[in-house]
KEKE-3310 file (N, C-alpha, C; in steps of 0.2 Angstrom, whole numbers, plus 5000, padded with zeros to 4 digits):
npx = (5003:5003:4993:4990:5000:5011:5000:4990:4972:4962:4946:4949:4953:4943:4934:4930:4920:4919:4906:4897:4889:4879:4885:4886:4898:4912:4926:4941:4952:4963:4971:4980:4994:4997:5000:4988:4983:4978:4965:4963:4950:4945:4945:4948:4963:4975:4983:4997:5002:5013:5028:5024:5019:5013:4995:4981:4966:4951:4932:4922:4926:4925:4925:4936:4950:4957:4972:4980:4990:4984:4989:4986:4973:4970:4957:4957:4953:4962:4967:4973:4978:4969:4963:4950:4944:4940:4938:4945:4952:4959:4976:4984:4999:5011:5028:5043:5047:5052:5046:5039:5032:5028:5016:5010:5002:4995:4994:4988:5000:5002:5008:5023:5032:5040:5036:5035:5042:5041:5040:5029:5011:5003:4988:4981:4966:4961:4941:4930:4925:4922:4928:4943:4959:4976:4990:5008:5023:5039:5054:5071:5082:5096:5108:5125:5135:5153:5156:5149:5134:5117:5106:5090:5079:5063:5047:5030:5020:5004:4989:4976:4968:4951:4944:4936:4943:4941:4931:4939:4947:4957:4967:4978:4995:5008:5025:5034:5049:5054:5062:5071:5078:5089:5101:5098:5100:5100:5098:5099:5094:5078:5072:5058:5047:5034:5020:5013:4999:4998:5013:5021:5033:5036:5047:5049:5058:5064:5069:5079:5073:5078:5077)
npy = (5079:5066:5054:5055:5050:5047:5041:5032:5028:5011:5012:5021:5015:5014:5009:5012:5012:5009:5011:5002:5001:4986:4973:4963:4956:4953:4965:4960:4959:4964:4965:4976:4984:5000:5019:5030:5043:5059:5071:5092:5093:5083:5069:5052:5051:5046:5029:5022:5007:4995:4994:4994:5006:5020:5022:5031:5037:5029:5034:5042:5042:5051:5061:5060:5067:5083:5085:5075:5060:5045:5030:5012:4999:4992:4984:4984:4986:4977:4979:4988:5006:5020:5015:5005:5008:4996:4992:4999:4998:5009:5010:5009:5020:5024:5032:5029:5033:5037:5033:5039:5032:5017:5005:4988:4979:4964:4954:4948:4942:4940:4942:4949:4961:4970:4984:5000:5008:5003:4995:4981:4977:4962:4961:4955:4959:4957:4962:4973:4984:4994:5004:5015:5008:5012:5012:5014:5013:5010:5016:5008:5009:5009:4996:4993:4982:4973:4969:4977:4977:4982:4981:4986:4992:4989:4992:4986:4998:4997:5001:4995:5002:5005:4993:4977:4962:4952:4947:4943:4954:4960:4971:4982:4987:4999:5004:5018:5020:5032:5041:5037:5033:5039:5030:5016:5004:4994:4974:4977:4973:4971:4972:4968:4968:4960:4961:4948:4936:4924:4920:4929:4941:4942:4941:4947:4946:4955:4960:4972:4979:4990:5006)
npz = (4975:4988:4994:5012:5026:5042:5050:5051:5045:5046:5044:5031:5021:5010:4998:4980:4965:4948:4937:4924:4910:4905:4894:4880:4878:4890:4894:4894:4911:4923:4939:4948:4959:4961:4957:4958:4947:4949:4943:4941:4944:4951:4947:4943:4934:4930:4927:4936:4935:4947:4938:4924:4913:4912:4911:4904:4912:4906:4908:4922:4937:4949:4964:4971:4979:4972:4960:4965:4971:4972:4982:4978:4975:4960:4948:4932:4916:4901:4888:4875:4874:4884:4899:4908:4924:4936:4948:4965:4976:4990:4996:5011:5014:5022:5028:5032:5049:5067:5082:5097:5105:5104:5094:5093:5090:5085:5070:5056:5045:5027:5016:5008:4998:4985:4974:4964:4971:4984:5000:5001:5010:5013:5022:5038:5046:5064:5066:5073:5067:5075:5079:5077:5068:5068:5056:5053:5048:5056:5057:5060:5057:5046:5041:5036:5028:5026:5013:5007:5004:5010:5024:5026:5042:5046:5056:5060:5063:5074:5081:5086:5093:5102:5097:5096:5092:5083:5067:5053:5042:5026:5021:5013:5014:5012:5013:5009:5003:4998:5005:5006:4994:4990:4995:4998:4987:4971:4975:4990:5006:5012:5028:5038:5052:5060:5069:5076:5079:5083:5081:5088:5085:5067:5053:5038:5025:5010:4995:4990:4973:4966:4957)
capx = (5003:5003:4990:4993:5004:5011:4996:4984:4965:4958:4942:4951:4954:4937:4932:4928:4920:4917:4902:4899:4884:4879:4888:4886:4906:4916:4933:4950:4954:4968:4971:4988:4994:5001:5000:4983:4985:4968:4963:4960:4943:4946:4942:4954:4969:4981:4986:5004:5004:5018:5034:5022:5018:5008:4990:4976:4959:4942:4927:4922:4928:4925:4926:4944:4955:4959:4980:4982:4992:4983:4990:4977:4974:4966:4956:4956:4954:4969:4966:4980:4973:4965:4961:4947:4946:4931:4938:4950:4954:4964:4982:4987:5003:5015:5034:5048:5048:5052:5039:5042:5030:5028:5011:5014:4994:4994:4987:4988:5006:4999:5013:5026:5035:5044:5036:5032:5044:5040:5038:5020:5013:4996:4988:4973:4966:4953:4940:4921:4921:4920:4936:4947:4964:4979:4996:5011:5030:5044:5060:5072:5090:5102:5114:5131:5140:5159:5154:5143:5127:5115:5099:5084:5076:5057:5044:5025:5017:4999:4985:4970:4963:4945:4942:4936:4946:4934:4931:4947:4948:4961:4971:4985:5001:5012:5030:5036:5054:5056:5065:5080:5079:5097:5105:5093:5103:5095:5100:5100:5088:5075:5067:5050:5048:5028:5016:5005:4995:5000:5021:5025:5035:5039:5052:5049:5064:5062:5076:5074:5073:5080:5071)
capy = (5077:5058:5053:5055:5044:5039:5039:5030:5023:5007:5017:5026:5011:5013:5005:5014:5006:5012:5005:5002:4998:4980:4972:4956:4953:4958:4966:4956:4964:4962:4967:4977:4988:5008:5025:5033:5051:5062:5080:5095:5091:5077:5064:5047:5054:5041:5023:5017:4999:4995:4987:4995:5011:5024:5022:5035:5033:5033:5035:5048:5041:5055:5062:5060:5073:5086:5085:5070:5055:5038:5024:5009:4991:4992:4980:4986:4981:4977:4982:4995:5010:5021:5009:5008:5006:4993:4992:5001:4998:5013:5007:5014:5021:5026:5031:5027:5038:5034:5034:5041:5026:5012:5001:4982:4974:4958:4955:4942:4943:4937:4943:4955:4962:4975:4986:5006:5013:5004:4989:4981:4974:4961:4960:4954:4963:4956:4969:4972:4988:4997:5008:5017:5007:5016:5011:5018:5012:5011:5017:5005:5011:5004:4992:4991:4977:4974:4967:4985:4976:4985:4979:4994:4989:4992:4988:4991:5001:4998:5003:4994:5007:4999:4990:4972:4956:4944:4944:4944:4958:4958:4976:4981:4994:5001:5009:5022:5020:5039:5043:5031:5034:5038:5026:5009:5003:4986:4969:4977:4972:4976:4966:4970:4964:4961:4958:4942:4931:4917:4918:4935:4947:4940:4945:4947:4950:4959:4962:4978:4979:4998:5012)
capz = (4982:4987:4999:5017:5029:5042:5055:5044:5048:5041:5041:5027:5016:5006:4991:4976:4960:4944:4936:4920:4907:4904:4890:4882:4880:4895:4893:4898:4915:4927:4945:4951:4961:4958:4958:4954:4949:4950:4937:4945:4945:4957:4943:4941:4929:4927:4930:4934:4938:4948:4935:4921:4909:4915:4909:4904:4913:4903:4912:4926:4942:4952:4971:4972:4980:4967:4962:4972:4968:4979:4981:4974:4972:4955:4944:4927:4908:4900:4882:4874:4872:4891:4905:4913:4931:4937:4956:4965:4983:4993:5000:5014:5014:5028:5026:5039:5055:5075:5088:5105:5109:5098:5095:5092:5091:5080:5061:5053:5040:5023:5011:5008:4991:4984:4972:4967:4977:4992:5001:5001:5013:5013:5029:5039:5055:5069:5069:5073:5065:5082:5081:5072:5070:5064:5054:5051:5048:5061:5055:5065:5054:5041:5042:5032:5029:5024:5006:5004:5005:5015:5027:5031:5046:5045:5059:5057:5070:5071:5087:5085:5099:5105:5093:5097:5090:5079:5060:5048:5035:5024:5017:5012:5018:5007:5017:5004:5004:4995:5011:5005:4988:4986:4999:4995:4979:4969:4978:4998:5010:5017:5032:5040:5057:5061:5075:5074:5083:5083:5083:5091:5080:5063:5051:5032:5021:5002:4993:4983:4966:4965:4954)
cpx = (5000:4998:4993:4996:5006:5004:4991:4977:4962:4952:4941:4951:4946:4939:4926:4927:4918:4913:4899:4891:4881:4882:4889:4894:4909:4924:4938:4951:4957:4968:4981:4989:4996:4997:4994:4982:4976:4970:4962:4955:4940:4944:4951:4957:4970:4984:4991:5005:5012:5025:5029:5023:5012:5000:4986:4971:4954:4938:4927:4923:4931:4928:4931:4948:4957:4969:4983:4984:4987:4987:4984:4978:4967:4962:4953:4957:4961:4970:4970:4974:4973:4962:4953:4944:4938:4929:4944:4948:4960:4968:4985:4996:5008:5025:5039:5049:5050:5047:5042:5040:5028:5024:5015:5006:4993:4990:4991:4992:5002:5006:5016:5031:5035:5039:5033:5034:5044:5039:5031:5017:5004:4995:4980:4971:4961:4950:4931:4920:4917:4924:4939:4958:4969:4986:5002:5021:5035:5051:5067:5080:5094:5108:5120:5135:5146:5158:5150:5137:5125:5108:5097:5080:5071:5053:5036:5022:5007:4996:4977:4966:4958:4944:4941:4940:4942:4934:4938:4944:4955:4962:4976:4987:5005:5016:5034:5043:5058:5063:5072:5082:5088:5101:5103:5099:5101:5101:5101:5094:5084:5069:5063:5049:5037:5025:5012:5002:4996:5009:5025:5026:5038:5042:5052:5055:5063:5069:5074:5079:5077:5077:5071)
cpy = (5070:5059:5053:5049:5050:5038:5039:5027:5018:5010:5021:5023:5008:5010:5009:5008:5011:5008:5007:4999:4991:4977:4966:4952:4958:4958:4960:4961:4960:4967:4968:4983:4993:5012:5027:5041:5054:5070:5086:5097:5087:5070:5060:5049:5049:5036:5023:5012:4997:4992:4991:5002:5015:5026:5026:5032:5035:5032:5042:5044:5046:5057:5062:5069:5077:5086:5080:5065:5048:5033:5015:5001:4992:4985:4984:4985:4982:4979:4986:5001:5014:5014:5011:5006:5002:4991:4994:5003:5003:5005:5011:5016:5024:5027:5031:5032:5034:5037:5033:5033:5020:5007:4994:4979:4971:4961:4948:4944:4938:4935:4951:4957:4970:4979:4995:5009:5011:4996:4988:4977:4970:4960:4957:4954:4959:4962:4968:4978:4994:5003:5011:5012:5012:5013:5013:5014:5015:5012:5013:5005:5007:5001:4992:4985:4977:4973:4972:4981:4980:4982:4988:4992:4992:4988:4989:4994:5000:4996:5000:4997:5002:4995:4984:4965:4951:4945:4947:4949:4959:4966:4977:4989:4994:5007:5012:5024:5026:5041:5039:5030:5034:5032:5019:5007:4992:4978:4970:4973:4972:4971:4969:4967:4966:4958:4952:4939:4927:4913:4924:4940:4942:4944:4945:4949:4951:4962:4966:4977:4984:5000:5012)
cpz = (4983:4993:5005:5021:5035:5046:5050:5046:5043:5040:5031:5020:5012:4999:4984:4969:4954:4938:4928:4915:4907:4896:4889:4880:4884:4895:4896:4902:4918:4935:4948:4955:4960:4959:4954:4955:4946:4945:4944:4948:4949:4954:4943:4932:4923:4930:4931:4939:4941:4943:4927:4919:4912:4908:4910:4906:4909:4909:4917:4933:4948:4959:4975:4975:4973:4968:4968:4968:4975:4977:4980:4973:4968:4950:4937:4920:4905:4893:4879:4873:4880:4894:4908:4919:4933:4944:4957:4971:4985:4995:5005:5015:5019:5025:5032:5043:5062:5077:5093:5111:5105:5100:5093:5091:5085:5075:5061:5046:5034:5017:5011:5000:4989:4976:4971:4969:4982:4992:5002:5006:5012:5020:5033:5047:5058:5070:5070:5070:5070:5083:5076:5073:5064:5063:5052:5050:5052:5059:5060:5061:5048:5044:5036:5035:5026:5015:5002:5002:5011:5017:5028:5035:5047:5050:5058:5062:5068:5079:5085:5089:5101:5102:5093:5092:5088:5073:5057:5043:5032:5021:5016:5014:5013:5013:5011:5006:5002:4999:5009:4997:4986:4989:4995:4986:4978:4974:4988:4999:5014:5022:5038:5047:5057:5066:5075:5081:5089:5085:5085:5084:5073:5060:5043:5029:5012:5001:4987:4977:4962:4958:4947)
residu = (UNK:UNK:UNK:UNK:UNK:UNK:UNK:UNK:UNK:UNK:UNK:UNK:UNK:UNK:UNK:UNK:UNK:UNK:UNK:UNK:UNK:UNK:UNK:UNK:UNK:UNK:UNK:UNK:UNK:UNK:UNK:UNK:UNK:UNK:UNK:UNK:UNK:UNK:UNK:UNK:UNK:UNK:UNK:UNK:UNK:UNK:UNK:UNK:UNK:UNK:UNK:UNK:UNK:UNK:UNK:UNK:UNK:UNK:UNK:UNK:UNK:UNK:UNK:UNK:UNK:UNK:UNK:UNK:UNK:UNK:UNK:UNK:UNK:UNK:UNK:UNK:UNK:UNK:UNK:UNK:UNK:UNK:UNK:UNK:UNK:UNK:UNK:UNK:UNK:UNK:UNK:UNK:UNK:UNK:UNK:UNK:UNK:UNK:UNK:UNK:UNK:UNK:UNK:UNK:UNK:UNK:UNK:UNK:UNK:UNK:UNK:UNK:UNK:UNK:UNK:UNK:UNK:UNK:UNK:UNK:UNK:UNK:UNK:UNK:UNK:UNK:UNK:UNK:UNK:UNK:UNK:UNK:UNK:UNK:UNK:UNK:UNK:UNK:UNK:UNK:UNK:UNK:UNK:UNK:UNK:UNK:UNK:UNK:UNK:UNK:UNK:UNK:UNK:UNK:UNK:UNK:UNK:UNK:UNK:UNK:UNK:UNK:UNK:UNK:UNK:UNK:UNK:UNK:UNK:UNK:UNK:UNK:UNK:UNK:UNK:UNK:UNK:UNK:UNK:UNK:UNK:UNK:UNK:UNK:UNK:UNK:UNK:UNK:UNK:UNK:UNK:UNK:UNK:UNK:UNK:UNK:UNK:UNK:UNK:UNK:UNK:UNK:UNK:UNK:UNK:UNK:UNK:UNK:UNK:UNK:UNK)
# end
């Protein structure tokens, strides 16, 4: 079971750490994104960095959903051998739906890029930490062209509810393109339209890398 979507709460975007003795050489570690799969116990399983080999975790990083996959921005040592994870921010994840009524409330577009199964999205909200806001992807159709390329038209839906507008945080979305799995073939398109500030609705384009 993959963590839930599409009606997502920054709330939810907690920060786990896994902490580690004092050591007077510190490992080589890297920071990526992927799929973190959890025991039945609710302890971190198993890495799969995105574009990468699915890695075993050492350590006890616990509290986790039992049988759940998260989606995860990881910092963990690079070493061959088990990983071991020394920061690992949720991602929230949402997959292509329509909304009967559809939010638009700026962020700040940072970057966008294809990997994982999904396009990725960095982002950065005005919040006081007052509200619950909530995100989700707007499924907006496919296009065919005569040449058999194809665009997927993706919007981001996101409700800052009360939530006052002042300090920047910065998280990340992740739109789980599972849903297109057979259509999506490597070389289409996939263009993101998003809310901002500053220039209205922008328009990110990725061009998938297929499975």
């Amino acid at each position: 079971m993959r963590n839930p979507g599409p009606a997502l709460c920054l709330a939810a975007a907690a920060l786990m750490a896994a902490c580690t003795e004092d050591e007077s050489t510190w490992p080589a570690v890297r920071t990526d994104m992927g799929w973190l799969a959890t025991s039945s116990g609710g302890l971190a399983a198993r890495f799969c960095p995105d574009g990468g080999d699915t890695l075993d975790v050492s350590g006890h990083m616990g509290g986790l959903r039992p049988d759940t996959t998260y989606r995860v921005m990881a910092t963990h040592t690079a070493a061959p051998g088990p990983t071991t994870l020394t920061r690992v921010e949720l991602v929230l994840v949402a997959t292509p739906r329509t909304y009967a009524h559809e939010k638009a409330d700026p962020v700040e577009a940072v970057s966008a890029w294809a990997g994982g199964g999904c396009v990725n999205l960095r982002l950065a909200v005005r919040t006081r930490n007052e509200g619950t806001h909530y995100f989700g992807c707007i499924d907006r159709g496919m296009t065919s062209w005569p040449d058999g390329r194809q665009t997927l038209h993706l919007g981001l839906y996101h409700d800052q509810g009360s939530d006052p507008a002042s300090f920047s945080r910065t998280l990340y979305v992740s739109f789980d393109l599972s849903p297109y799995a057979a259509s999506l073939r490597a070389g289409d398109t996939v263009r993101v339209g998003l809310p901002t500030f500053e220039a209205g609705t922008v328009t990110r384009a990725v061009v998938w890398p297929g499975r």
